[in-house]
C-alpha positions as CSV (number, residue, x, y, z in Angstrom):
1,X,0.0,0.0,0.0
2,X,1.4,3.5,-1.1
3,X,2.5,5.8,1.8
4,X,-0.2,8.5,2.5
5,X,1.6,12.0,2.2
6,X,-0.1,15.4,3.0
7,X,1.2,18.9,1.6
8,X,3.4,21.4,3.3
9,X,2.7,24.9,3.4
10,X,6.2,27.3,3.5
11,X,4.5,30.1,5.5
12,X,7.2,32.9,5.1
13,X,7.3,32.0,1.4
14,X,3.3,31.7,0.5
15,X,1.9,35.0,-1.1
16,X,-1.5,34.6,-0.5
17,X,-2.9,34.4,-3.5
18,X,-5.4,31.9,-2.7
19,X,-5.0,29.8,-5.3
20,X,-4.3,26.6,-3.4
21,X,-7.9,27.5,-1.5
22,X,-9.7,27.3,-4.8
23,X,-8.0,24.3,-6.2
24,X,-8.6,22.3,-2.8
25,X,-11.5,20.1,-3.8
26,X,-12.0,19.5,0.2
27,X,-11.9,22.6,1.1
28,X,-9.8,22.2,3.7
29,X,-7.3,25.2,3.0
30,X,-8.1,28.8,4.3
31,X,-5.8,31.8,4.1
32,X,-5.0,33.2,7.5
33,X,-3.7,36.5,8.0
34,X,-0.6,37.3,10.7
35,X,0.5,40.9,11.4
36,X,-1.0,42.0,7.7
37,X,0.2,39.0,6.1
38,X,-2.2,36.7,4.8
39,X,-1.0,32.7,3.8
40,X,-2.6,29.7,3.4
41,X,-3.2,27.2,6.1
42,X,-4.2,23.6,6.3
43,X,-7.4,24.0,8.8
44,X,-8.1,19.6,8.4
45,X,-5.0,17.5,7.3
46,X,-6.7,14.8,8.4
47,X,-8.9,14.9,5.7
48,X,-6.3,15.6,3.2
49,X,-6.3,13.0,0.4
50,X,-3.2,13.9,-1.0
51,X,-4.5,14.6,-4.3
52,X,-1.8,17.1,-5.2
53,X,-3.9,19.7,-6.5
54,X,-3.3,22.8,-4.2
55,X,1.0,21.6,-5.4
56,X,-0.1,22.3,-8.7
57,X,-1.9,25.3,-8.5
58,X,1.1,27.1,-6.0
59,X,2.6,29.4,-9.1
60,X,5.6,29.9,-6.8
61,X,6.3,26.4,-5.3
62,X,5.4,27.3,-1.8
63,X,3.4,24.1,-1.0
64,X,5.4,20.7,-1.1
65,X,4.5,17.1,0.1
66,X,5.6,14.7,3.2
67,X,4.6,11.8,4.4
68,X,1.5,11.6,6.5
69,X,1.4,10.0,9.4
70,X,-1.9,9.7,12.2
């Protein structure tokens, strides 16, 4: 059985754009804003699926995968 991975989110290098929060088909990524800086957050990784699609929509490679464990 394949190892379940879950994505990363590089806080201090995520723009905000939000593009991750559309492409989520969960809907389990918000975009949080810290001292007038917003970034996205994973609010439910436990109901992540790893499908890879908030990866591919990042346009500057801020999100990134590791292996998930419960």
């Amino acid at each position: 059985m394949p190892e379940s991975v879950i994505p990363t989110i590089t806080t201090q290098r995520c723009s905000g754009c939000g593009r991750c929060v559309a492409a989520c088909p969960e809907q389990i990524i918000t975009l949080q804003t810290v001292l007038y800086r917003k970034h996205a957050v994973i609010t439910e990784p436990e109901r992540c699926t790893g499908c890879g699609a908030c990866i591919t929509a990042c346009p500057i490679e801020a999100i990134s995968s590791r292996p998930f464990s419960p």
